[in-house]
C-alpha positions, 0 to 999 in steps of 0.5 A: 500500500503505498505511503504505508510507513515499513516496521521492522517488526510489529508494535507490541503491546501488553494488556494487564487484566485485573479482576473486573477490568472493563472488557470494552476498553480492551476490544477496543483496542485489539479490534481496531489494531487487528483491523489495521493488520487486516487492511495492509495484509501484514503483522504491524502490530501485536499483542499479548493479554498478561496476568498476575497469574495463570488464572482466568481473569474475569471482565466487569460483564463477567466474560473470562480471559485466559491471560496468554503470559504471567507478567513475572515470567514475561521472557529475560530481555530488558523489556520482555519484547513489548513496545507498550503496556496498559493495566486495565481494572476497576478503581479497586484493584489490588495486586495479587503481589503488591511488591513483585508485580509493582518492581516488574512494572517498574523495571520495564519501565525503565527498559523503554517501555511506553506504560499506561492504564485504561479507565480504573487502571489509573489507580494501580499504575499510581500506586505502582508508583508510576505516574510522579511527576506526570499528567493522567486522564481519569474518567469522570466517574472516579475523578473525586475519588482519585483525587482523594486517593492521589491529590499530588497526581494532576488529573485531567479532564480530557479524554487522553493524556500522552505524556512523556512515556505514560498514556491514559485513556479515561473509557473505551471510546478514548481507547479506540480514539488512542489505538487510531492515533498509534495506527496513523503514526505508524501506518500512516493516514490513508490507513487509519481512515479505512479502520476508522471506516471499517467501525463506522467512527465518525471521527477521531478526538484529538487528545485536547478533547474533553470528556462529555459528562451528562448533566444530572437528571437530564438527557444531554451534557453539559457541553450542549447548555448555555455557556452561563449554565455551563459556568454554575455547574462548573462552580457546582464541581468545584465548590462542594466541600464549602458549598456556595450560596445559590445567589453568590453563583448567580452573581459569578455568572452575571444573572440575577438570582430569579433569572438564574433560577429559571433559565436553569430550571428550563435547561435542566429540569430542576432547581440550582440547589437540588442540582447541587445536592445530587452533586456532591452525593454523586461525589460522596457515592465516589468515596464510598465505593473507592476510597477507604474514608469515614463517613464523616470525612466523606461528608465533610468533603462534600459539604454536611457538617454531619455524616447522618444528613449526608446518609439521609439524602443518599438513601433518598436518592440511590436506594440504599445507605452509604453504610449497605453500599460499602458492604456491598448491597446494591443499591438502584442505580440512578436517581429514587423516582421522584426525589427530584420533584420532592427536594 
């Protein structure tokens, strides 16, 4: 094919699958690299699914994997022959072997090895002791937990982070995004066209991209509402350990009080103050599942001077108390019918 960039040998990557990985984001990045292979009739890139162990590693939707090689017994060289490695998890992922596993991470990244992580693998490439010093995407689902966990790491709100020898991908559609743009570097334009093509994705984000993030009890995201509404919501997420005033925020954004309150209501379909509710029990449900705080530190972080307030609320809107959460019952998932209207 002409204009196709030659390799002397493919790019190989590693996945590392941790128990309740999100298999989207690993089909996501095999399917367009195998694609890719398909087009040009040739091998440009590899890959390799690792484990801890030898054991079959179950995804989040309860599919299992065999893991094709233990990470501990990955061949001598320096680099165990891979260009890249990604840890793929849930926020909660532990090693199996907390000080093997780490110092095999470390000594492939000082081999040369591009490491990274897909969606909750951020959380154990940080505490792998991997990412100081450098820039991460984390998806907006985890971010107030992450950055409970990992205040000195710089999060950030696009959809892909490239920085240096480290790349992060916030879920499964940066992970495509984050595979075409390895395929165009290696391959070529004309090439990662044609997968993208083959998927029908209509375009490939660019890595300044930010995540789209829905906007609570509504059916859009915030990029779609009016730039004033957009700036409360923002001040929303950034003000929730000392909440703000409701007039204070529609002064910032330049509205009065009774203007603000409409134009959010209609953009919206509720209150300022209820919007702001849902998020910081929305970040307060962050902490309960990833973090190991109190209650009572969780809910000083998101502004309720006492913890059963905080717990009152959250029953309300997520069907089950932070305290059954924690131990593991589940709760509905969204909004209790009718907490909005009655709040």
């Amino acid at each position: 094919m002409a204009g196709v960039a030659r390799l002397d040998r493919p790019v190989k990557l590693g996945f590392l699958l941790f128990p309740g990985f999100p298999m989207a984001c690993l089909t996501s990045a095999i399917e367009p690299l195998r694609a890719a292979n398909e087009i040009i009739g040739r091998q440009a890139f590899a890959w390799t699914l690792l484990g801890e162990t030898d054991a079959p590693v179950r995804s989040s939707a309860e599919v299992g994997f065999t893991p094709d090689t233990v990470l501990g017994q990955m061949p001598p060289e320096p680099s165990g022959g891979l260009d890249h490695l990604y840890l793929l998890s849930p926020p909660t992922a532990e090693f199996t072997d907390s000080r093997h596993t780490p110092a095999v991470l470390r000594r492939l990244d000082r081999a040369g090895v591009t490491i990274g992580a897909f969606s909750g693998g951020i959380f154990p490439l940080v505490r792998a002791g991997l990412m100081a010093g450098h820039r991460c995407s984390v998806h907006w689902c985890y971010d107030t937990a992450f950055k409970s966990e990992f205040p000195d790491i710089q999060a950030e709100e696009t959809v892909i982070v490239r920085d240096r020898r480290r790349i992060t991908a916030s879920g499964a559609g940066a992970v495509f995004d984050l595979m075409l743009r390895l395929i165009e570097e290696h391959l070529g334009a004309e090439t990662v066209t044609e997968v993208a093509c083959w998927f029908q994705h209509p375009f490939v984000r660019d890595e300044n991209t930010r995540q789209k993030v829905p906007v609570q009890h509504t059916s859009g995201t915030a990029d779609a509402l009016p730039d004033a509404i957009r700036r409360a919501i923002g001040l929303f997420d950034n003000h929730v350990e000392e909440p703000l005033r409701i007039p204070d925020v529609a002064a910032a954004v330049d509205m009065s009080p009774r203007n603000f309150e409409r134009l959010f209501k209609r953009e919206t379909g509720q209150s300022p103050l209820r919007y702001y509710h849902l998020v910081r029990l929305k970040k307060a449900r962050q902490r309960v599942l990833y973090s190991n705080e109190t209650l009572s530190e969780i809910a000083a972080s998101v502004g309720y001077d006492r913890p059963g307030s905080m717990s009152r609320l959250y029953a309300k809107v997520f069907g089950v108390s932070p305290q059954d959460e924690r131990r593991g019952k589940p709760g509905l998932r969204g909004l209790t019918p009718g907490w909005v209207e009655a709040h």
